[in-house]
C-alpha positions, 0 to 999 in steps of 0.5 A: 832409941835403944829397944828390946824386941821380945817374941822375935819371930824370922818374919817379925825380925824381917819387916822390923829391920826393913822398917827401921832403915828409915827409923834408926833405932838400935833394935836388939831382938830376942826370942824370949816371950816377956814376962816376970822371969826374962824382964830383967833381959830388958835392962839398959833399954829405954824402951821394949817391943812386946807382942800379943801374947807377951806378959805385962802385968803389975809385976813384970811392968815393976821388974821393967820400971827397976830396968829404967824402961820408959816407953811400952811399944806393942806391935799389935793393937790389943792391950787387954793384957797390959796392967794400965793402972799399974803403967800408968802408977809406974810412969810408964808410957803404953803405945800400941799399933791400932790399925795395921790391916782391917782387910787382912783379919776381914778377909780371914775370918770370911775364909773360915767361913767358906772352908767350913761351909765348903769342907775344904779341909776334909776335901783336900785330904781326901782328894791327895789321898785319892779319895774323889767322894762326895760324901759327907762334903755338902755345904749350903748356900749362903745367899738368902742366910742371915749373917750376924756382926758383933762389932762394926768397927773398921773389921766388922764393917768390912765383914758386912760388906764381903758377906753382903756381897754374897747376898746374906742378910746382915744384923749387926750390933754395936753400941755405935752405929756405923754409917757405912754397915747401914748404908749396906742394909744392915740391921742393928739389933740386940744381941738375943735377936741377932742370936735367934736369927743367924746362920753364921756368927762372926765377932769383931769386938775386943775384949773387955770385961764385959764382953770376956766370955760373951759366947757361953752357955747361955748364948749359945742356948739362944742360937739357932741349931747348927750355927757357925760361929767364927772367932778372929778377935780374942780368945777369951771372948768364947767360952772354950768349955761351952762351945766343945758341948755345944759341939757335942749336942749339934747345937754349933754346927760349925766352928772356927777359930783364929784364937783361943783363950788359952793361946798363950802356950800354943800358938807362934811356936812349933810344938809338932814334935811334942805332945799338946798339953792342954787338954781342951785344946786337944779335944776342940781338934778333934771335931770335923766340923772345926778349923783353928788358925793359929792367930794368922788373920792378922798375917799379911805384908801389908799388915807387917809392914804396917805394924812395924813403920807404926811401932817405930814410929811410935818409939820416935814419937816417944823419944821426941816429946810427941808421942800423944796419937797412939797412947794407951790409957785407962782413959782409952780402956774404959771407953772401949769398955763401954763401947760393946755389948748393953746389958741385956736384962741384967743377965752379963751385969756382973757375971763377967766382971770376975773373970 
């Protein structure tokens, strides 16, 4: 099948190429991000290859039916920014990547966490600069801490059996309880517990309407002072606004973040020859106790060569009639979205649903 890559990056290009000597399709990669100005890029192919931060909403899918393109093949498992209702009206077909590396963004999220705990980053700037103080570089003992999973999925349960390692204690939530986080001694509790109890936060839930700012003023409000919370998941899930003032206040202690809710413009492009624009954004780097990766935890070999067997394989599957194990529809959404977060007194019942 005849396929446009878009957002071509070398390390994309590499493991794609590798990938389809088993594959044989005609793969034509393009740096451009897709949207509604570089869709018609995409005419004369049956197919297009679209990554995390690439646009697919209502019109940018019309300018890809107008092209005759059939199959919307994600490298990634997110597709909280593809119009399903619009797909599915189109008769497009939407196939994702859902698992590629659990370990990989498991084990990022738990790097964050001890860089942080560890002054790590401020350590090695000093030390270079032969700087060998002490100062202002003591961390704390996460054994005996309360760690807190929102999500237990492949990622979270994999969270829960690092951080257990260590000795935290764990209190998880999810709709559905996952066998193997119990049979680590986890605790499912509601949010506000789970709130009032941490130390360290970490999410591992995706993004769905009722869990788009699901860290905002008022969540934070119930955390314990100087807690750390960690993002590896989506960006819109915090509240970028609330967790600077958070910051501000002493509220949050510590903060890492491998998205960000306005990610779109930033993150996979070289822009250190320029001046950063979002305003926001800027004033997140300028807090010591704040690490931001800029969406990498997924960013492995084993990863990469996951994703791009199963993107191929899910063209082939396509393009033989079968494709039915990876489909994303809004059958598959809605269950996703009533999979996290229960209302809780009726404070998120429709405070989200606008955004």
């Amino acid at each position: 099948m005849r396929v446009a890559v878009f957002s071509t990056r070398p390390y994309s290009m590499e493991f794609l190429k590798a990938a389809n000597a088993s594959f044989g399709h005609e793969l034509v990669f393009l740096e451009a991000h897709l949207n509604e100005q570089s869709a018609p890029l995409a005419c004369g192919f049956a197919a297009v290859c679209p990554f995390v931060n690439d646009q697919l909403d209502a019109p940018v899918l019309k300018k890809l039916r107008e092209c005759e393109v059939r199959l919307i093949a994600l490298r990634c498992a997110g597709h909280n920014h593809v119009d399903l209702a619009a797909a599915q009206e189109l008769g497009l077909t939407v196939m994702h990547v859902p698992m590629y590396s659990p370990y990989a963004v498991a084990e990022h999220a738990v790097a964050l966490i001890m860089a942080l705990n560890r002054k790590l980053c401020r350590t090695y700037n000093r030390v270079r600069d032969g700087n060998f103080s002490l100062d202002g570089l003591m961390g704390f003992d996460m054994n005996g801490c309360v760690a807190g999973i929102i999500g237990t999925g492949r990622i979270g349960a994999i969270v829960a059996r690092i951080l257990q390692g260590f000795g935290l204690r764990l209190l998880v939530h999810d709709l559905h309880q996952n066998p193997a986080v119990l049979a680590l001694g986890a605790r499912y509790v509601e949010l506000a517990e789970l709130y009032a109890q941490a130390d360290i936060i970490s999410l591992h839930c995706p993004l769905t309407p009722a869990t788009r700012h699901l860290i905002d003023e008022q969540a934070l409000r119930q955390m314990r002072n100087g807690v750390m919370l960690i993002n590896t998941s989506r960006g819109a899930l915090v509240d970028t606004h609330a967790v600077i003032e958070a910051l501000k206040s002493g509220k949050l202690g510590y903060l890492g973040l491998d998205v960000y809710e306005e990610e779109e413009e930033l993150f996979f492009e070289d822009l250190s020859s320029q001046v950063i624009q979002d305003d926001v954004f800027a004033r997140l780097l300028t807090f010591h106790n704040v690490i931001v990766t800029g969406h990498q935890a997924f960013f492995t070999r084993t990863a990469m060569e996951n994703i791009a067997r199963t993107t191929l394989q899910n063209i082939r599957d396509f393009e033989a009639g079968c494709a039915v194990v990876n489909v994303v529809s809004l059958e598959v959404r809605k269950r996703l979205t009533g999979r996290y977060l229960r209302p809780q007194e009726g404070e998120r019942s429709t405070k989200h649903e606008g955004h």
